[in-house]
C-alpha positions in Angstrom: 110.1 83.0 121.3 113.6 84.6 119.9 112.4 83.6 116.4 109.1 85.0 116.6 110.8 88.6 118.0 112.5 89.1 115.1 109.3 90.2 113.0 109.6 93.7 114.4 113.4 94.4 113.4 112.5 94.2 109.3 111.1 97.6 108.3 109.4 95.8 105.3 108.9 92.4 106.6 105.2 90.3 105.5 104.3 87.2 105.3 103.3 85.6 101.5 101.2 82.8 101.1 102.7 79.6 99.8 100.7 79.5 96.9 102.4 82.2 95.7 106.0 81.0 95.9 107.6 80.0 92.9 111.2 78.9 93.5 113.6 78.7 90.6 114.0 75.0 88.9 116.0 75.7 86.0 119.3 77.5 85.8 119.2 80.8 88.0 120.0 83.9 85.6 122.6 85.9 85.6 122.9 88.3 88.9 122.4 91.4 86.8 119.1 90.4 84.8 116.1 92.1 84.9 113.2 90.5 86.6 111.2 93.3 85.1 109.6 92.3 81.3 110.5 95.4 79.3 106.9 97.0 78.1 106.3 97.9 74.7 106.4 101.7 74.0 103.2 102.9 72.4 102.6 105.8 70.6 100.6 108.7 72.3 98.4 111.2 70.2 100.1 114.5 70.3 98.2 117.4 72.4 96.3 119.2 69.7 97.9 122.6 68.6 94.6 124.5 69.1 94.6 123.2 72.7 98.3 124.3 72.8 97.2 127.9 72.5 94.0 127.4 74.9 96.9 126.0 77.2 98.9 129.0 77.2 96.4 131.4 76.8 94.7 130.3 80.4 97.8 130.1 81.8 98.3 133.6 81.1 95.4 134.7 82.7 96.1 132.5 86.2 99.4 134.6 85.9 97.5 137.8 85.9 95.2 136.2 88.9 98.7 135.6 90.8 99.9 139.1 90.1 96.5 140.2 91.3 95.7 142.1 88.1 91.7 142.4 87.7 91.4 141.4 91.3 89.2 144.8 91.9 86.6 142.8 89.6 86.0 139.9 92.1 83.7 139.2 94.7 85.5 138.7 98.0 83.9 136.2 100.0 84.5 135.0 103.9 87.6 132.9 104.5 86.9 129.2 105.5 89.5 127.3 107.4 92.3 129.4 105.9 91.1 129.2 102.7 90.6 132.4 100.9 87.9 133.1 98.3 86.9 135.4 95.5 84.2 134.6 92.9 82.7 136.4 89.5 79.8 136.0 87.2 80.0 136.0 83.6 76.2 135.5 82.4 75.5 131.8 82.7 79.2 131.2 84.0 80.9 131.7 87.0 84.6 131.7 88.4 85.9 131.1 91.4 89.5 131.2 92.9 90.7 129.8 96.1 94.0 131.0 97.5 95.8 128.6 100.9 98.9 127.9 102.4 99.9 124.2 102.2 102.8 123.2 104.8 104.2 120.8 102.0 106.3 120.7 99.4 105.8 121.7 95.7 106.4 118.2 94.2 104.2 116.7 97.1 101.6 119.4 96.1 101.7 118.8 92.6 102.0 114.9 92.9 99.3 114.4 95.4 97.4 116.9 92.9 97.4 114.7 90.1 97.2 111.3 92.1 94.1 109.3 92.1 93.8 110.3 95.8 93.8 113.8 95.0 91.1 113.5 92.9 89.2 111.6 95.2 89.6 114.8 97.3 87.0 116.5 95.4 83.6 115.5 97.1 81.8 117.1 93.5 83.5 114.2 91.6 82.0 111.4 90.9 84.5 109.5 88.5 87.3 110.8 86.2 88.9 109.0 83.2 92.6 110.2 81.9 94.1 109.4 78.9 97.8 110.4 78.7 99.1 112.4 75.5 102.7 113.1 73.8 103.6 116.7 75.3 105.8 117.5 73.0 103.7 120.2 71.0 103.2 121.6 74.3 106.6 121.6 75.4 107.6 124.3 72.5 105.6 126.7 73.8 106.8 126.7 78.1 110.4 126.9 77.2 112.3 125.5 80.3 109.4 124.1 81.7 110.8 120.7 83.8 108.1 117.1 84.4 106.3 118.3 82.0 102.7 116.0 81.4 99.9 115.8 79.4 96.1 114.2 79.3 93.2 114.2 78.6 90.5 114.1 81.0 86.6 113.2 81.2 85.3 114.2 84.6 82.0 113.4 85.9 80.2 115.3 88.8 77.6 114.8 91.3 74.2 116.0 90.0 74.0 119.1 92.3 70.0 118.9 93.3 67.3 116.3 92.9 65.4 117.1 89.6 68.8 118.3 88.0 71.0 116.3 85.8 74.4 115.2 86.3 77.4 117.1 84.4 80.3 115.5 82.2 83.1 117.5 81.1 86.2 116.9 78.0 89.1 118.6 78.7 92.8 118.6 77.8 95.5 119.4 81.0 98.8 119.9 80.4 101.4 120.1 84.0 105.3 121.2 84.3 107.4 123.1 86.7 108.1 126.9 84.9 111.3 128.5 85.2 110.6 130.5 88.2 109.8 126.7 90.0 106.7 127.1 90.3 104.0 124.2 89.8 101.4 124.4 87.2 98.6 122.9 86.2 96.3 124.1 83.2 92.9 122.2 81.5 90.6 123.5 78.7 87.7 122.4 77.8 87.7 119.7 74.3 85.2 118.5 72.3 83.7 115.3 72.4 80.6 112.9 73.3 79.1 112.9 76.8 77.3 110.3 78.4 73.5 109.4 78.1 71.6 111.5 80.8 74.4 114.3 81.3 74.8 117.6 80.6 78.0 119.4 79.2 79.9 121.5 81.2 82.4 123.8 80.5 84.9 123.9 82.3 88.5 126.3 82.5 90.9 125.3 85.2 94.4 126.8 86.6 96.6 125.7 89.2 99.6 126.9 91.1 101.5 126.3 93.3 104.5 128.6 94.4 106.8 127.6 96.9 107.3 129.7 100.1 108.8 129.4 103.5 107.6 126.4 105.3 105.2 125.5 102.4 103.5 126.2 99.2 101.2 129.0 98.3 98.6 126.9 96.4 96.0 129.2 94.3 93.4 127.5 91.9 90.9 129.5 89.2 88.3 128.0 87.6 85.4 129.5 85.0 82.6 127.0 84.5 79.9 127.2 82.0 77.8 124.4 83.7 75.0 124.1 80.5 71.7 124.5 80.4 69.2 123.8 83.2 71.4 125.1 86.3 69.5 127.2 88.1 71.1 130.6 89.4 70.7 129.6 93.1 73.0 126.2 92.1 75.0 128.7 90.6 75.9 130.3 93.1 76.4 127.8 95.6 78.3 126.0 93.3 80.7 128.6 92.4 81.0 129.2 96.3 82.3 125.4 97.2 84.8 125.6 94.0 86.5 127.8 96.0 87.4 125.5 98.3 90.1 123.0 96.4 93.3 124.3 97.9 91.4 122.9 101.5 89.9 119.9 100.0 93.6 119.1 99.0 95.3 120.1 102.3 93.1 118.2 104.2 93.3 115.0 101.9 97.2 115.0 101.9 97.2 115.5 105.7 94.2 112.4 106.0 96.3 109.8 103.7 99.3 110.9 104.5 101.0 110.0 101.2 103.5 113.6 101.1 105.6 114.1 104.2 104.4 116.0 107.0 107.0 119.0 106.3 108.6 120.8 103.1 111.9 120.9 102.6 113.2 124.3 103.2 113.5 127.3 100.0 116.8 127.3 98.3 117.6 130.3 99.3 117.0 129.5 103.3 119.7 126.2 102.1 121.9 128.3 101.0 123.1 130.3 103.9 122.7 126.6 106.1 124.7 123.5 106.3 124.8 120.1 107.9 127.2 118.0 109.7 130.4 116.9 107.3 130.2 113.5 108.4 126.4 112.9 107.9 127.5 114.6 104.3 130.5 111.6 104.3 128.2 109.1 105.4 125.4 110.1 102.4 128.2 110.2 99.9 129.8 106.7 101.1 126.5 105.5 100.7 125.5 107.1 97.1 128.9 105.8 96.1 127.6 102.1 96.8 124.4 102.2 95.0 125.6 101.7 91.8 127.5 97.8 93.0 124.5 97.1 95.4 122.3 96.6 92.1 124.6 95.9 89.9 124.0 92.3 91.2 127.9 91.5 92.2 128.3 89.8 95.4 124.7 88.6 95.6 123.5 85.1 95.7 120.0 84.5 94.1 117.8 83.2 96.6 114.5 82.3 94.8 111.2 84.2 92.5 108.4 85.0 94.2 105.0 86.5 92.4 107.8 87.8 90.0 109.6 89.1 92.8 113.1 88.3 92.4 115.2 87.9 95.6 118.9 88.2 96.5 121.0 87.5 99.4 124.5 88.7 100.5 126.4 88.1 103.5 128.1 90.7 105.2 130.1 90.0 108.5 127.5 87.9 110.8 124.8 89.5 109.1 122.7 88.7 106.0 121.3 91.7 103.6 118.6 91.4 101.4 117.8 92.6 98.0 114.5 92.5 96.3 113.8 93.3 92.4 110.1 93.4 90.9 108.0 95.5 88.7 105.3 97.8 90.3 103.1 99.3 87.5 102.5 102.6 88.6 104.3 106.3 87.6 107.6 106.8 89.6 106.9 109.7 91.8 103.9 108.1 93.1 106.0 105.1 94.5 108.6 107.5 95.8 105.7 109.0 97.4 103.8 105.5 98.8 107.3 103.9 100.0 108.3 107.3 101.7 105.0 108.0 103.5 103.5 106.5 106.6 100.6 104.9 105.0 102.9 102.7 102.6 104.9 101.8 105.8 101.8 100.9 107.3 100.3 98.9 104.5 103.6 97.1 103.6 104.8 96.0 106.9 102.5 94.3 110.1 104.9 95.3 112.7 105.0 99.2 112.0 104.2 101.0 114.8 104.8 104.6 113.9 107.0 107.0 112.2 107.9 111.3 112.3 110.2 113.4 110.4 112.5 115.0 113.4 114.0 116.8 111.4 114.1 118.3 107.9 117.8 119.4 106.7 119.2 121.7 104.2 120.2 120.5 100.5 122.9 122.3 99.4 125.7 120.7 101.0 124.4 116.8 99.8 123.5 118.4 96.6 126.9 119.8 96.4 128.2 116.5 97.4 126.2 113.7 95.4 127.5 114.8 91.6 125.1 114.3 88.8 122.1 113.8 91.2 119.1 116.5 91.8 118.4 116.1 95.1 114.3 116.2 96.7 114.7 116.5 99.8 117.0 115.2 103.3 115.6 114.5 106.5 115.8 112.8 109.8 113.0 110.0 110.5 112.8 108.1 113.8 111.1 104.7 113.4 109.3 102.6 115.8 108.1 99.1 115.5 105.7 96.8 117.3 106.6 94.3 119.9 105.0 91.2 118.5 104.5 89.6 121.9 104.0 90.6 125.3 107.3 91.3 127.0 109.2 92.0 124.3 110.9 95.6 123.8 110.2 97.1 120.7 112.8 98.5 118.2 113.0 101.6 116.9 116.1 103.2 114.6 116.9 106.9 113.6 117.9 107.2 109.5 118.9 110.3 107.4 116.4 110.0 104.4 118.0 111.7 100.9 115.6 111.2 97.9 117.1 112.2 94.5 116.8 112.2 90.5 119.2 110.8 88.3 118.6 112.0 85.1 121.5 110.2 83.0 120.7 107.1 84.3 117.2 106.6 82.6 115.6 109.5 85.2 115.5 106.9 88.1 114.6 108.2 91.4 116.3 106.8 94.6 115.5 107.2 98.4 118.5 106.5 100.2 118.7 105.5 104.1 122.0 105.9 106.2 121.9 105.4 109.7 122.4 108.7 112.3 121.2 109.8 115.3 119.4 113.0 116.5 119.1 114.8 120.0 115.1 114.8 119.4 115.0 110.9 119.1 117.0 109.2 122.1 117.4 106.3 123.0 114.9 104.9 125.8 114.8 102.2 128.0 111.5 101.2 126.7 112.7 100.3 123.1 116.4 98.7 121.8 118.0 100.8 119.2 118.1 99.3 115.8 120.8 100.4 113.2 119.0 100.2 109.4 120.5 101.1 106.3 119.7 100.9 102.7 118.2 102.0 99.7 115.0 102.4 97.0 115.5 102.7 93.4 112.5 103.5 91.1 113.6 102.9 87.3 110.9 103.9 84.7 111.0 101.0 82.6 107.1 102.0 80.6 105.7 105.2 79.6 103.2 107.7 80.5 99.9 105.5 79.2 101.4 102.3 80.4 103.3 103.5 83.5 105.5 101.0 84.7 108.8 100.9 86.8 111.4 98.6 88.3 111.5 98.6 91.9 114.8 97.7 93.6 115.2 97.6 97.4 118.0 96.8 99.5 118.0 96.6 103.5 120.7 96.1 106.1 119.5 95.4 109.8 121.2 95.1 112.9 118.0 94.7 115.4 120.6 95.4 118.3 120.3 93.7 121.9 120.9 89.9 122.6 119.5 88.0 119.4 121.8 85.6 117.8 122.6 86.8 114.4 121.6 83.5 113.1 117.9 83.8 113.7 117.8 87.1 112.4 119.4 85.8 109.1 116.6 83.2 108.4 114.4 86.1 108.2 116.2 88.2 105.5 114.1 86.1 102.5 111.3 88.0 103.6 112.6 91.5 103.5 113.2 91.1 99.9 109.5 91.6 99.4 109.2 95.3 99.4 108.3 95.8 95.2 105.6 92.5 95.9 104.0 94.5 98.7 104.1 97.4 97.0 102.6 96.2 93.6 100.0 94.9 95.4 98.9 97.6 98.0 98.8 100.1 95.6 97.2 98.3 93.0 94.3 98.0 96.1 94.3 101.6 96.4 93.8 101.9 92.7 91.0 99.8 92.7 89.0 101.8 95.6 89.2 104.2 93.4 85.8 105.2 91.3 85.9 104.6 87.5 
């Protein structure tokens, strides 16, 4: 019975078939190897110039659309759900722009945006191919511009009405972060061949997404020539639902749930705030570590599973666990899958539930954690499932601090110390667990072969009466996290239509 408790006190804890395990029969490497092949780098076509000036000429015009210049021109029309809307006709093209606040952060935004998922969110897409480019022309003419990305896209819809065909449109999108912090995201239509049985469309596309108190002022513009054979009443019905994006996208974040239910505050709210010194100590004690806990000294190598590489290290009574693997997908959409419910809940059986309590101020850990950039800092309260009946479940309070480190190959880490918060007590229906550790996502590929080394660390102290023993034999298992997360997100890629 003890043994079969202790499921529920490993935030990442699954079981693996046997097939799968691989232990190591010759010599073990060295503690600081790799377990991640290093990817060969290929060479991206460069955004075309022409495309470069397309770029920045539409991104012009969605500034003069945010300044409201030419507004007077455009045909309000009702608001739906809190989602304003203005469309215009052009001959046999329309535009539409949709205007909503979205209670979540700019890089959620903008990440969940460009995701498969928010594509997905678009019920007039059928399929979408993207083909990542080299920037670099691009990034000359946005001077400052920060995560700045390139690609380019082939998008196929929905044919709109029985009798009329389906559309395919060629288009280059380049997305960075300007100056002012603000999120952008522009495409232009490119030439090209379209599929048998589908019309060209043209299709003009802006996107941004300005960060406000509490959220993100999200507006998106779009002029489509749609090609010939659209009739005016699909015309204007269609140009009527393409207002709606900013919505489709706010509900789809808040459906999957892979950005965080709140924003972190403006810098200029942080900046009159602070936080407690010791939660500031306990964050900086805990940065400090990162660098020795995967630097591989003091940790035993256990075995290899599915490429997985695992680690042990004793600590007192208890026994952590380190786990090193490769997960081929872009960095900030791990951050985003390992921070969100939905990864919790796909990478772990005994998850019961999770909530932000409390989101907290930057400046201070930013002022603290030199050389870092930091995301974001809050409080999460986690609960886990009582495997059997009569069992309390755990739960454990954390302070969550994700940050960049640009000098050291742009990795992103999300860092857990333990704390406790007024809004999350301790009850007598659950035993307090005290959890500690530590993500780092290491690009290790490029942007048309994304690829990135996952390394994640966990200390656990389930609390109550179990002998620290038992809880040890099941620290192999926590070393799991990059397996479980190659392979739920590689599902969730696959659901995906092509």
């Amino acid at each position: 019975l003890v043994v079969g408790v202790l499921g529920i006190f490993f935030a990442f804890a699954r079981a693996i078939p046997s097939s799968e395990i691989s232990y190591c029969e010759m010599k073990p490497p060295k503690p600081n190897a790799s377990s991640v092949q290093q990817l060969p780098s290929p060479v991206l076509a460069p955004v075309d110039r022409s495309a470069v000036k397309l770029i920045i000429a539409t991104a012009k015009k969605l500034e003069d659309s945010l300044a409201g210049r030419g507004i007077s021109s455009w045909e309000k029309l009702s608001t739906v759900r809190g989602c304003e809307r203005w469309i215009r006709f052009e001959g046999c093209k329309f535009n539409s722009m949709g205007r909503m606040f979205i209670p979540h952060s700019r890089d959620s935004v903008l990440s969940f945006a460009l995701s498969a998922a928010g594509r997905k969110s678009d019920p007039l897409i059928e399929c979408e191919s993207i083909v990542d480019l080299d920037p670099s022309p691009l990034a000359a003419s946005v001077p400052g511009a920060r995560r700045l990305t390139a690609a380019r896209t082939r998008t196929v819809t929905h044919a709109p009405l029985p009798g009329v065909r389906a559309r395919e449109a060629i288009g280059i999108r380049g997305a960075w972060v300007d100056v002012n912090g603000r999120g952008l995201v522009v495409s232009v239509p490119d030439s090209g061949e379209v599929g048998q049985g589908r019309v060209r469309a043209q299709v003009a596309l802006g996107v941004a997404v300005v960060p406000v108190e509490g959220g993100c002022l999200v507006t998106v513009v779009q002029c489509v020539n749609p090609g010939p054979g659209a009739p005016r009443l699909f015309l204007g019905r269609f140009a009527a639902r393409r207002c709606l994006s900013p919505l489709w996208v706010a509900e789809a974040m808040e459906k999957t749930r892979l950005s965080l239910p709140a924003p972190a505050p403006l810098e200029t709210a942080e900046a009159a705030a602070s936080i407690s010194s010791e939660l500031v100590a306990r964050i900086l004690d805990g940065y400090r570590r990162v660098g020795s806990d995967i630097s591989g000294e003091g940790w035993e190598l256990h075995g290899v599973r599915s490429g997985c590489t695992q680690y042990l290290q004793r600590e007192g009574s208890m026994m952590n666990s380190k786990g090193v693997g490769a997960v081929q997908q872009l960095r900030d959409k791990i951050v985003d899958f390992v921070t969100s419910e939905q990864g919790r809940r796909l990478t772990d059986d005994m998850f019961a539930s999770e909530r932000v309590v409390e989101q907290l101020p930057r400046a201070d850990v930013q002022r603290a954690l030199v050389g870092a950039e930091v995301q974001r800092v809050q409080i999460v309260h986690t609960i886990t499932k009582s495997p059997v009946p009569g069992v309390a479940p755990r739960d454990a309070v954390t302070c969550q601090v994700v940050y960049l480190e640009p000098a050291l190959r742009n990795r992103a880490v999300v860092l857990m110390v333990p704390w406790e918060h007024p809004q999350a007590p301790i009850t007598s229906g659950r035993v307090r667990s005290i959890v500690s550790g530590v993500a780092v996502v290491t690009p290790v590929g490029d942007a048309r072969t994304p690829a990135c080394e996952l390394t994640a660390i966990q200390r656990v102290d389930p609390g109550g009466v179990v002998p620290h023993w038992a809880v040890n034999t099941f620290a192999p298992k926590r070393c799991l996290l990059p397996l479980l997360v190659q392979q739920e997100m590689s599902k969730l890629d696959r659901r995906r239509p092509h």
